[in-house]
C-alpha positions as a LaTeX table, in Angstrom:
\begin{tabular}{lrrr}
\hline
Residue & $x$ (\AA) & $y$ (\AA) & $z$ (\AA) \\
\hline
Unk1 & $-45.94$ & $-134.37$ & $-78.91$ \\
Unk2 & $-44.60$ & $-133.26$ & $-82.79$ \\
Unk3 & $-40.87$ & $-133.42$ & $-81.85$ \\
Unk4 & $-38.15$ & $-131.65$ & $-83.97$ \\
Unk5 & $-37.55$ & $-134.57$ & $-86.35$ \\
Unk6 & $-34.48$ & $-132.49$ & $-87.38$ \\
Unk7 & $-32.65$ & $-132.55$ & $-83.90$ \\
Unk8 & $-29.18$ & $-134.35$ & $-84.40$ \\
Unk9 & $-26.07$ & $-135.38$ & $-82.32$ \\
Unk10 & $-22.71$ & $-133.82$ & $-82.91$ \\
Unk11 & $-20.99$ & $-136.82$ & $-81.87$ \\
Unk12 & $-21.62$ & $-140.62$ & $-81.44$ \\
Unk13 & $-22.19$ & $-140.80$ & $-77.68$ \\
Unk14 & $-19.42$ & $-143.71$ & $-76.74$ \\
Unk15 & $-17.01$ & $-140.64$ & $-77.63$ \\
Unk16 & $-18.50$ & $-137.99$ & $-75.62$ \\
Unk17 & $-15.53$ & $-137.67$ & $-73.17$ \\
Unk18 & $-13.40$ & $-137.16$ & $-76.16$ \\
Unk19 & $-15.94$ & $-134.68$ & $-77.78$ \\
Unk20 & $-15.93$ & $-132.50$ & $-74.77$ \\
Unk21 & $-12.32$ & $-132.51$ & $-73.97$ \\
Unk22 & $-10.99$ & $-131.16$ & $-77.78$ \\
Unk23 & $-8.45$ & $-128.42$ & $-77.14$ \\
Unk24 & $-8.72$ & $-125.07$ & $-79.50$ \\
Unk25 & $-5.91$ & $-123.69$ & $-80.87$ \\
Unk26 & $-4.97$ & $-120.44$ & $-78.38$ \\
Unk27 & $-5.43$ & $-123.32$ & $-75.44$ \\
Unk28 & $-2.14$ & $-125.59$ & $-77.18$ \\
Unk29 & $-0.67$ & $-121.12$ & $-77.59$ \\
Unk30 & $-0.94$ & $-121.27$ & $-73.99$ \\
Unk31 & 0.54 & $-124.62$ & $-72.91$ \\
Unk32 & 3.52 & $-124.68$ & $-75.28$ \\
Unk33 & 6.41 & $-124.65$ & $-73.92$ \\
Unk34 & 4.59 & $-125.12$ & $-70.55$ \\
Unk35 & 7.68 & $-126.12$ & $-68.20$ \\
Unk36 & 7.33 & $-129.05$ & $-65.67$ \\
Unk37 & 4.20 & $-131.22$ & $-65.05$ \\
Unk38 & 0.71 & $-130.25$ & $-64.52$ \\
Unk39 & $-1.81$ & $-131.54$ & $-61.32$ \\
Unk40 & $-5.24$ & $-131.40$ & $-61.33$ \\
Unk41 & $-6.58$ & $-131.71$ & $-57.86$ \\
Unk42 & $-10.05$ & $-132.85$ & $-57.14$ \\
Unk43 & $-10.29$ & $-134.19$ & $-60.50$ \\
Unk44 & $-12.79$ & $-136.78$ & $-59.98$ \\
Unk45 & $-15.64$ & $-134.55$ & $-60.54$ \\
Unk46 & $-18.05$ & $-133.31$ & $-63.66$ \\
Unk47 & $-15.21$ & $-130.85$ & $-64.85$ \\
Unk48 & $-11.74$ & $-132.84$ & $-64.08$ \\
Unk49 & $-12.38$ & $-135.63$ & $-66.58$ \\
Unk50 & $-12.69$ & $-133.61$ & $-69.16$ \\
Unk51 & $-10.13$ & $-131.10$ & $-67.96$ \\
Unk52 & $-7.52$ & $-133.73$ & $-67.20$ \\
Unk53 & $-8.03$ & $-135.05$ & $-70.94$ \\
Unk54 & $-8.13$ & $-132.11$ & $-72.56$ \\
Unk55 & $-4.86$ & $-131.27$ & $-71.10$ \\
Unk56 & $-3.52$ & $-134.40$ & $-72.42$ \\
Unk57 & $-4.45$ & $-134.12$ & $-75.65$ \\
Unk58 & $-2.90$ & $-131.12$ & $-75.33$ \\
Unk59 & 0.30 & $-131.53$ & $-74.97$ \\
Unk60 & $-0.01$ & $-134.78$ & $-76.82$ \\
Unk61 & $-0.47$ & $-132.81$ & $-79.82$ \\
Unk62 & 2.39 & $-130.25$ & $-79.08$ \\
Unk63 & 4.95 & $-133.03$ & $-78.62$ \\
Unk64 & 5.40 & $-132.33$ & $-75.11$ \\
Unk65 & 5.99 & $-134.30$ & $-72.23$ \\
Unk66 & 4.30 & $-132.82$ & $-69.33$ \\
Unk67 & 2.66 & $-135.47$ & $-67.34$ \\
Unk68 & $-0.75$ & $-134.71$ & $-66.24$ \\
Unk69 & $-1.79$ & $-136.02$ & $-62.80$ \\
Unk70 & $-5.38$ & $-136.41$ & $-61.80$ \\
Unk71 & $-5.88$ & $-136.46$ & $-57.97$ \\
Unk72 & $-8.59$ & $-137.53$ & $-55.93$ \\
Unk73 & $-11.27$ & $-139.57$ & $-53.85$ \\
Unk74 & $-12.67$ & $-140.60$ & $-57.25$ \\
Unk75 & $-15.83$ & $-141.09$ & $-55.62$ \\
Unk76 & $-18.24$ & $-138.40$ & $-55.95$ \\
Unk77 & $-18.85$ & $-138.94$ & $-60.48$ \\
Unk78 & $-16.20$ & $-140.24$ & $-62.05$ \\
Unk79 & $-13.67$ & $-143.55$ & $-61.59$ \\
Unk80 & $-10.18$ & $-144.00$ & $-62.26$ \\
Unk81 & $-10.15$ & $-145.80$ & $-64.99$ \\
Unk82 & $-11.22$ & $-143.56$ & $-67.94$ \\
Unk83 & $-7.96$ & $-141.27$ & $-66.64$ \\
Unk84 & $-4.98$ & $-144.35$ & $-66.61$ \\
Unk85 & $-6.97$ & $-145.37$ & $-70.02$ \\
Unk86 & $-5.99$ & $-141.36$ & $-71.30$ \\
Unk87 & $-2.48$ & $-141.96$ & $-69.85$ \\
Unk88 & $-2.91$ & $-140.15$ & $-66.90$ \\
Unk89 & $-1.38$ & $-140.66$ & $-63.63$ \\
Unk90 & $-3.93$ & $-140.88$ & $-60.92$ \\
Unk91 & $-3.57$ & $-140.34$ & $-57.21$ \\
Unk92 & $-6.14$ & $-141.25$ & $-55.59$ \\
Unk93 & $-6.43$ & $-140.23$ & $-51.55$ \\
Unk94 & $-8.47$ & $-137.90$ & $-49.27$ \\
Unk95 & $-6.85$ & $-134.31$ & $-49.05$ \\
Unk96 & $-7.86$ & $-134.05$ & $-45.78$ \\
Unk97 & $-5.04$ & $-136.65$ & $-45.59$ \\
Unk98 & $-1.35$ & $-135.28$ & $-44.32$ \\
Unk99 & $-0.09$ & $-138.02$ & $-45.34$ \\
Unk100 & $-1.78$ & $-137.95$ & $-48.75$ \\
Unk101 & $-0.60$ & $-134.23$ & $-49.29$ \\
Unk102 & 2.63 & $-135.31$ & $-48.32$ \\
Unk103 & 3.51 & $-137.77$ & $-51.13$ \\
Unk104 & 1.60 & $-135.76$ & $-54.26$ \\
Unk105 & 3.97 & $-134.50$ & $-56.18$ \\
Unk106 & 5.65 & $-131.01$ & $-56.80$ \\
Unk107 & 3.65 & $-129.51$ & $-60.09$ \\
Unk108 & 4.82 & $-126.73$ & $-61.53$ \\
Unk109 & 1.11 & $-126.19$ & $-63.03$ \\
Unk110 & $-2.16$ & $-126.52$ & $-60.66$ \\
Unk111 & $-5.22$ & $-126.69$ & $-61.38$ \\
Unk112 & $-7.28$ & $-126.55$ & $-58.07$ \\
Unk113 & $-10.90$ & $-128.16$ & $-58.13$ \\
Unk114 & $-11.70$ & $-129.20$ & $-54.68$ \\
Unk115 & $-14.94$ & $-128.68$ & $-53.25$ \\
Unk116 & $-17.90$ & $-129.69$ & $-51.21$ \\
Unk117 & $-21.51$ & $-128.21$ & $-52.51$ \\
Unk118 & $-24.28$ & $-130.44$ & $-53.02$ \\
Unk119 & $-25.73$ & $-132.43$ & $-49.52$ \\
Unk120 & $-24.20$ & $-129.81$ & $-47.17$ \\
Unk121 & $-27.26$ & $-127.89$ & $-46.30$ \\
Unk122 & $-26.80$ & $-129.00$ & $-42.65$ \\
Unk123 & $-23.01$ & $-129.34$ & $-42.71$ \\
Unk124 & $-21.76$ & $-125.56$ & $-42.63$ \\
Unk125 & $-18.35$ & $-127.92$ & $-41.11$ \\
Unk126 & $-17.67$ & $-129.84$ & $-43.93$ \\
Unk127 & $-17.82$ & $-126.26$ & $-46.12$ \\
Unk128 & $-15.55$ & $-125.07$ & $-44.26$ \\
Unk129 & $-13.25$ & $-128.05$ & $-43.86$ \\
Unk130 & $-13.34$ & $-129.05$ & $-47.82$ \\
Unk131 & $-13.72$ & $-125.23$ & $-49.34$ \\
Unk132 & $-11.56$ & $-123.46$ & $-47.06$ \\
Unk133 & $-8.99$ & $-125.41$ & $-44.95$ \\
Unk134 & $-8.17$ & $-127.72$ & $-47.40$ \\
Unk135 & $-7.53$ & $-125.08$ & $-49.56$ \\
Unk136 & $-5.65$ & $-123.01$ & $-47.37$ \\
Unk137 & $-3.21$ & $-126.45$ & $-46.78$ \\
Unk138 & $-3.08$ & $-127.39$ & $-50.72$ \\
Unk139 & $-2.42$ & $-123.81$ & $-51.48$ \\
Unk140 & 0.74 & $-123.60$ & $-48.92$ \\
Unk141 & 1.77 & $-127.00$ & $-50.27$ \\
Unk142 & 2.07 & $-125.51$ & $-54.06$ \\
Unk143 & 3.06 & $-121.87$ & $-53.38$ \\
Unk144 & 5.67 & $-122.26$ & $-55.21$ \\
Unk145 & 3.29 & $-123.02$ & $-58.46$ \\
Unk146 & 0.93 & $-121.16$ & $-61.24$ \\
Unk147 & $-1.97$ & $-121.98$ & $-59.69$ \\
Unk148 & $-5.87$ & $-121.68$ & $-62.09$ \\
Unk149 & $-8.20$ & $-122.33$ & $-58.85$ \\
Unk150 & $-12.21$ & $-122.95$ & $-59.35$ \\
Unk151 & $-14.44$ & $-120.31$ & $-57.83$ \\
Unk152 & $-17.86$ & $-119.58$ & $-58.64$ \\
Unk153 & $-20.34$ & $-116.50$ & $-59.58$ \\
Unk154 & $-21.84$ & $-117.43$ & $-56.52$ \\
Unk155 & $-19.56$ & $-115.22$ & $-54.20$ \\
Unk156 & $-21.24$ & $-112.02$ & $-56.07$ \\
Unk157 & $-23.73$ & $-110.43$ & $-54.29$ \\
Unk158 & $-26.98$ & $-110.89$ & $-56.48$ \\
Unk159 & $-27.75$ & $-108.44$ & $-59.05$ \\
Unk160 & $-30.76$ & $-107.03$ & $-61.08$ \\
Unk161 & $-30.65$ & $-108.45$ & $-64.78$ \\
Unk162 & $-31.48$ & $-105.43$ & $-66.14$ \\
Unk163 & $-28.17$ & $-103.87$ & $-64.87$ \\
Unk164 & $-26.11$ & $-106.58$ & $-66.34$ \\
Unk165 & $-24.00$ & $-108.69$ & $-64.20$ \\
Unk166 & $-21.35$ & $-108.65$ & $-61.68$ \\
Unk167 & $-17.81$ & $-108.06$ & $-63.18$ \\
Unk168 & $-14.57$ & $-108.62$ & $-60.80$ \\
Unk169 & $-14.12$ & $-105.51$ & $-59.36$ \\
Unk170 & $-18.10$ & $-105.96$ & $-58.31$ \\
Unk171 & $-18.61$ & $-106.39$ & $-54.54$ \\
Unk172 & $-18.55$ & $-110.25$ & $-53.02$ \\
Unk173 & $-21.44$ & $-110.35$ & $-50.91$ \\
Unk174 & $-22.47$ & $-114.21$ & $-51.15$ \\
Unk175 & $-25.62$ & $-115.78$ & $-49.74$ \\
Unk176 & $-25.86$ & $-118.99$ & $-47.54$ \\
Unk177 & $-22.99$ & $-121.13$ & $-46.34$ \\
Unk178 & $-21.78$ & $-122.82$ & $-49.48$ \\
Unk179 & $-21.18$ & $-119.32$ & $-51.34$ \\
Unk180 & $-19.87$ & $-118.07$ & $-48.20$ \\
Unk181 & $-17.42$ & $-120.75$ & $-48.18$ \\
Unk182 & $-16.65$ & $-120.34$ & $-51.92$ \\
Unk183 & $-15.47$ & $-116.97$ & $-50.79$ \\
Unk184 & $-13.21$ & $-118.37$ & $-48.13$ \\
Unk185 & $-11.39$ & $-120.44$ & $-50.52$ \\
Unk186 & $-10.71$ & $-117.34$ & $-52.57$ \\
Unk187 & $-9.19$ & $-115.53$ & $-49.24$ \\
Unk188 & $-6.83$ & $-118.58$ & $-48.76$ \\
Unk189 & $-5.24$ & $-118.37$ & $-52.25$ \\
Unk190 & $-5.35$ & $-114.82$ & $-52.04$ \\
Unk191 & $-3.48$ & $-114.78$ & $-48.87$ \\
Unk192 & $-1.05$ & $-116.99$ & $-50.01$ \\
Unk193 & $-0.76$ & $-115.55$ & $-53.28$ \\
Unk194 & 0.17 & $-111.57$ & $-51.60$ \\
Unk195 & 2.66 & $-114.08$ & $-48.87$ \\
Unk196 & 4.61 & $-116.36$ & $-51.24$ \\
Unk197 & 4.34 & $-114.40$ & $-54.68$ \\
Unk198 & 2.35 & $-117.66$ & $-55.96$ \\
Unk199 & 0.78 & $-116.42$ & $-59.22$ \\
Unk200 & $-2.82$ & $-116.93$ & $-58.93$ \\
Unk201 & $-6.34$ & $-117.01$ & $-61.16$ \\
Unk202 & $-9.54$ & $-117.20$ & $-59.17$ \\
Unk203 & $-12.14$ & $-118.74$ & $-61.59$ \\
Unk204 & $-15.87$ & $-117.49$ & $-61.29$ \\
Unk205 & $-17.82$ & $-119.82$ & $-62.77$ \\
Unk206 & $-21.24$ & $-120.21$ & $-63.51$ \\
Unk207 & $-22.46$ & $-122.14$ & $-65.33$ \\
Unk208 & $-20.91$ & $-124.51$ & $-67.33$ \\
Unk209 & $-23.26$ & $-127.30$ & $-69.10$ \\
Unk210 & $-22.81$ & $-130.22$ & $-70.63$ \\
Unk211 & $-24.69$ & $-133.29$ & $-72.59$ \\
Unk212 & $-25.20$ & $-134.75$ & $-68.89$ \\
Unk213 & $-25.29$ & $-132.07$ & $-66.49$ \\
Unk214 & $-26.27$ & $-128.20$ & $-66.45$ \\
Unk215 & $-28.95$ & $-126.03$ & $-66.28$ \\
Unk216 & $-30.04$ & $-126.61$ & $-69.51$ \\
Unk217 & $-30.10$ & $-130.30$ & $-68.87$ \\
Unk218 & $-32.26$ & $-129.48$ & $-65.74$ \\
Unk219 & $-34.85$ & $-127.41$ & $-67.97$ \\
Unk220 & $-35.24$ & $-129.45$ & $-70.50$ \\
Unk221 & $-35.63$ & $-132.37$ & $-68.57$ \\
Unk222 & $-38.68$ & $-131.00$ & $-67.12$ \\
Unk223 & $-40.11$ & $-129.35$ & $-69.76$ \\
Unk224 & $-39.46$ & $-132.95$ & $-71.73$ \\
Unk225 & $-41.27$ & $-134.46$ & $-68.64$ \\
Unk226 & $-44.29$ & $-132.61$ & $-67.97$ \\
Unk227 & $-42.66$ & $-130.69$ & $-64.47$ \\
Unk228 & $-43.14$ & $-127.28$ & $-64.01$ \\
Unk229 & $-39.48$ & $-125.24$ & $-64.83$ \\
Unk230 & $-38.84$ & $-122.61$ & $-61.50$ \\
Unk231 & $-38.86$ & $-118.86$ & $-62.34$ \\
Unk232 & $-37.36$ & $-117.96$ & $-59.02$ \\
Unk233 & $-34.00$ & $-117.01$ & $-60.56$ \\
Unk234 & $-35.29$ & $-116.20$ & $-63.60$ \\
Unk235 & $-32.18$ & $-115.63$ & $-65.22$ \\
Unk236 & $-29.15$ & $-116.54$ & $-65.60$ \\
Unk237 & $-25.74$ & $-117.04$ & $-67.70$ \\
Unk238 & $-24.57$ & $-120.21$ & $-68.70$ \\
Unk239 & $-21.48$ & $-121.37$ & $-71.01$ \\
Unk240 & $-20.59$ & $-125.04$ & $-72.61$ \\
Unk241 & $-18.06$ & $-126.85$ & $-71.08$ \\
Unk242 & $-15.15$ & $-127.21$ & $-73.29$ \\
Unk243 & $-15.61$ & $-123.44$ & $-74.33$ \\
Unk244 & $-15.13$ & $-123.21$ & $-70.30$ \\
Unk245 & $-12.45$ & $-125.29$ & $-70.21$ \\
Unk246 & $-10.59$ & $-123.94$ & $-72.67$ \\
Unk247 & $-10.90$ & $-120.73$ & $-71.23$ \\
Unk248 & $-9.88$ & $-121.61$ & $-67.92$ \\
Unk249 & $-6.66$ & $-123.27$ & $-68.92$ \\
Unk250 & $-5.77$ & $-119.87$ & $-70.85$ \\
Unk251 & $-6.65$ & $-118.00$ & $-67.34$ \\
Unk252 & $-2.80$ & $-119.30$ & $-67.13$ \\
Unk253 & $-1.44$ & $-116.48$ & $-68.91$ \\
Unk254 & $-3.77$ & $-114.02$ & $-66.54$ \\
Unk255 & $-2.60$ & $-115.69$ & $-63.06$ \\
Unk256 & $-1.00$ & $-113.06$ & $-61.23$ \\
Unk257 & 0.03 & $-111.38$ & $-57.43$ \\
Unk258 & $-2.04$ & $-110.77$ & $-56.31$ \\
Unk259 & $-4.25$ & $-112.58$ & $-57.35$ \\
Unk260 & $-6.37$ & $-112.38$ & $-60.21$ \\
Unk261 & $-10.65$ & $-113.41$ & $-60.15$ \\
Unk262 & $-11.98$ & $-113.77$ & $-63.64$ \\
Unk263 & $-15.31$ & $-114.51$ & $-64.82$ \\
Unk264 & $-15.77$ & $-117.28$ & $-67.19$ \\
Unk265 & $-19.13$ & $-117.58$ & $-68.54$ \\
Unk266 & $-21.52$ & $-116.92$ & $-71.75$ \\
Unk267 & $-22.07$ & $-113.73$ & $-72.87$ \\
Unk268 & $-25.43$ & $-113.13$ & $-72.48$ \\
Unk269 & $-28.11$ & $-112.69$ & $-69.68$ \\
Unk270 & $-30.85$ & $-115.48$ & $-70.34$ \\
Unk271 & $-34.24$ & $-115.69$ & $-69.43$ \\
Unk272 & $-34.98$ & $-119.03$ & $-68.00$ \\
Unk273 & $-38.86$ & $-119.00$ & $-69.37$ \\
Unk274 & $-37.14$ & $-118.63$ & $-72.87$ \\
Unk275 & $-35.13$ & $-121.51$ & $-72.31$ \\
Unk276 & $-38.07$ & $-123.24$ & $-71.33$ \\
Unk277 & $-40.25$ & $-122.22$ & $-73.96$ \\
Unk278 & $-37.30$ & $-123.15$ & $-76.59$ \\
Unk279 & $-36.82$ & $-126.65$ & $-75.08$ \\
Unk280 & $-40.81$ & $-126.82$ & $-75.67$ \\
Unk281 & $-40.61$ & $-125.43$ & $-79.16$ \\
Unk282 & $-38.29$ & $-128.48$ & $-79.62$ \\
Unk283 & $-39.78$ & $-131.21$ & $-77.87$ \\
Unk284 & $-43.56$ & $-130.07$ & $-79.09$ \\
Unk285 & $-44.90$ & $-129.07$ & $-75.68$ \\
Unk286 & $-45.99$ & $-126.75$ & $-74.09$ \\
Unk287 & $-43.95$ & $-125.98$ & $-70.73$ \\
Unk288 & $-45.37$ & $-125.32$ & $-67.41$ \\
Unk289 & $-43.86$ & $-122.80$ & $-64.80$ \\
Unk290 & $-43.93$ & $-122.09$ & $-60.85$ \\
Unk291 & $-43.05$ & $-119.11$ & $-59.34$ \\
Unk292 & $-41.98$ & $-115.39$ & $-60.12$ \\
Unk293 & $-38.70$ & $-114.26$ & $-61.15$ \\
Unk294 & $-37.27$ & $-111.77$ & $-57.72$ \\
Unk295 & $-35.67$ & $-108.87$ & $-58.77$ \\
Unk296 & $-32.37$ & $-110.19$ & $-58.29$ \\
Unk297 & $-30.16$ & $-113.41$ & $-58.82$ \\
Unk298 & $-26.37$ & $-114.50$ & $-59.11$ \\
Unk299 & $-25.44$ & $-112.83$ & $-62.90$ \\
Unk300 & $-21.97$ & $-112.61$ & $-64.05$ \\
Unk301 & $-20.65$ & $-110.16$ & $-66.68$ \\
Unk302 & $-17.81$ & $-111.90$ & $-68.77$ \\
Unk303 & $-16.47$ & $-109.20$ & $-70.85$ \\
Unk304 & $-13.33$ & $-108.73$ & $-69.19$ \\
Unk305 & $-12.37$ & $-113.13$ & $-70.12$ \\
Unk306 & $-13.79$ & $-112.23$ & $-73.69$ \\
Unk307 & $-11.85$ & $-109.53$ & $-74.08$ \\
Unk308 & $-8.69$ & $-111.87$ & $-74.02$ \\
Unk309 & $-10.13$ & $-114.96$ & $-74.73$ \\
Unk310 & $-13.09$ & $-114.02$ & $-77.61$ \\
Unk311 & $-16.51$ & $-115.14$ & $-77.21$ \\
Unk312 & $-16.92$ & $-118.99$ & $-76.28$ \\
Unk313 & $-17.68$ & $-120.36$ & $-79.93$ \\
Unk314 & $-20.52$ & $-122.60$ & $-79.08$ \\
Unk315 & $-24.02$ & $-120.76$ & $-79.23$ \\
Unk316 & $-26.87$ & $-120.79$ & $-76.84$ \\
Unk317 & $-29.23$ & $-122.72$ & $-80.17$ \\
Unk318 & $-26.55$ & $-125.40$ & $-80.49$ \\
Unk319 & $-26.10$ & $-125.92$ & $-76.83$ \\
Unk320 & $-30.37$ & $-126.32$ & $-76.56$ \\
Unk321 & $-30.01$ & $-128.92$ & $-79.94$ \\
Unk322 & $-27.43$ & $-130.94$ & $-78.17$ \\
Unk323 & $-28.67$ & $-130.89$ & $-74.76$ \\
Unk324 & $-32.63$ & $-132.06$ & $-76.30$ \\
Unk325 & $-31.08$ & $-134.39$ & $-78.69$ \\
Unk326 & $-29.33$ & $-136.06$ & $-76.18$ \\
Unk327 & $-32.00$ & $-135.97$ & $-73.60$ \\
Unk328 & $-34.02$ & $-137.57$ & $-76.36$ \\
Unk329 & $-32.00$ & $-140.28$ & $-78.32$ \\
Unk330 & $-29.00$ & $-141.16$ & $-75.03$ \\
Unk331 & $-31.19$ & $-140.10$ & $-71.98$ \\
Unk332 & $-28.50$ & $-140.95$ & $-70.00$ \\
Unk333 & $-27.61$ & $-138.07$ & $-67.76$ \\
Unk334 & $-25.25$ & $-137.80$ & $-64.16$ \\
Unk335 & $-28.49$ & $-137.48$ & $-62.22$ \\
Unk336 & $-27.14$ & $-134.35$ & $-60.08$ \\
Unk337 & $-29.39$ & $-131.46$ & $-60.59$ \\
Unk338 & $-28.21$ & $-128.20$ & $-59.92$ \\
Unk339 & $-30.43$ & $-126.26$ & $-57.91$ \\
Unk340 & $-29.77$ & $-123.29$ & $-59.82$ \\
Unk341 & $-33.03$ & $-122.02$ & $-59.18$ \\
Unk342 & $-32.13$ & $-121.74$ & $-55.20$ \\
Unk343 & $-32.77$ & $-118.57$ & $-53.70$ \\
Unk344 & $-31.36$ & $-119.20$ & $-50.10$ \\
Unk345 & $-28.46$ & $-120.92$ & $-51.35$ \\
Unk346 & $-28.20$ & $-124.04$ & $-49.45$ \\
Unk347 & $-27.38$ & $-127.06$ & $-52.16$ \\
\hline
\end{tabular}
């Protein structure tokens, strides 16, 4: 195996958290003069750490003094402690809890991350109690809030590549439970949202990747390890995560009544055998493959966000450097693939 012998790190990896939670310039336009405090709920997962401290730093550098609060189980990635170590206030509770939602407090800001996906295959109850009733009870709770909610560009209906992808005013047709319940969250801000007035941002994701998780993380682990890399879905769009998050916390100026859905994601369509066959080019292999890309797959068509936003800045060859350098020389990774090569969509 001749690897790349050029393949570097952009970051010593103690400081990762801090690498992938810098703010960019429009995000601190955004957040200036940002009245009240700011609540992140469900932030104990792969995207509130770095969400929750890139809001700090945020408003750390503007001279502000929004506090940030980080709520949740803290149980499914992430601790506590890297958040009070950031200065920010975590409470921690179960928001199937009334009591819990009773005592958190009343943010002018929220950003909404709750959600059940992975392990749920054969419980289509807890979808619907974590993606949709909780957000239904949250959602009441802070309708009096700018509210940036996490979707996904799973509640599309899947689309041939060579069409390009779905924008927002494409239909939402979503396969298997946990998109289906995606879709119900949406209806429950959107409800709430044409009741109350609450300005609203639905964020359609897919798919944001980092050093430790992602799709290219999944690809490149198994091209790095001899598996065979799934052409099922054979494309797909994909975006780095602080170009995401950055994004998303701009979607702030976009939240609207009713409310608004807005794709965040990478600007191209990308072949997942070219992925593959990059990673290989990279680690000096040669990858295998399974399957036969169908004629259709969950594809999401960004302009609109890049329109206001600009293009994330981070390109797909930097992203596969990163991702193979890291896989390489850390190795450490969250150890949650993401079954993005699912046709049935059941996670």
């Amino acid at each position: 195996m001749a690897i790349d012998s050029e393949l570097l790190l952009p970051l010593v990896p103690e400081e990762v958290e801090q690498f992938l939670s810098q703010p960019e310039s429009a995000t601190l336009s955004t957040l200036q003069g940002l009245p009240g405090d700011i609540i992140v709920l469900g932030a104990g997962g792969k995207m509130g750490l770095h969400l929750c401290l890139m809001l700090k730093q945020a408003v750390d550098q503007l001279g502000q003094n929004n506090t940030i609060y980080a709520a949740s189980r803290f149980q499914s990635l992430n601790s506590d402690q890297a958040y009070l170590e950031a200065g920010i206030e975590v409470l921690k509770g179960d928001f199937r809890n009334e009591v819990f939602i009773n005592q958190l407090p009343r943010c002018e800001t929220v950003f909404y991350l709750v959600g059940a996906k992975f392990g749920t295959t054969d419980r289509p109850e807890l979808l619907e109690e974590i993606n949709v009733k909780v957000a239904g009870r949250l959602g009441e709770y802070y309708r009096d809030s700018h509210i940036v909610a996490f979707s996904t560009g799973c509640v599309y209906s899947y689309t041939n590549p060579e069409y390009g992808g779905s924008t927002e005013a494409s239909p939402t047709d979503p396969v298997g439970d946990y998109a289906q319940s995606c879709l119900g969250r949406e209806v429950q801000f959107a409800t709430l949202s044409r009741k109350y007035g609450t300005p609203v941002a639905l964020i359609r994701l897919n798919y944001s990747t980092e050093f430790r998780y992602g799709v290219l993380v999944d690809i490149g682990t198994r091209v790095l390890q001899g598996e065979p890399v799934d052409l099922t879905m054979g494309y797909l769009n994909l975006i780095w995560q602080p170009d995401a998050l950055n994004h998303i916390i701009r979607c702030l100026d976009l939240a609207g009544s009713p409310a608004v859905p807005i794709n965040i994601t990478g600007p191209d369509i990308l072949s997942v055998r070219d992925l593959a066959e990059r990673f290989g080019q990279v680690f000096g292999t040669t990858p295998r493959f399974q399957g036969e890309p169908a004629e259709s797959m969950w594809l999401s068509d960004a302009s609109h966000s890049h329109r206001m936003f600009g293009k994330p800045v981070t390109d797909l060859e930097a992203m596969i450097q990163w991702t193979a350098a890291w896989l390489l020389k850390v190795g450490q990774t969250h150890g949650k693939p993401t079954g993005f090569e699912k046709r049935d969509g059941k996670f």
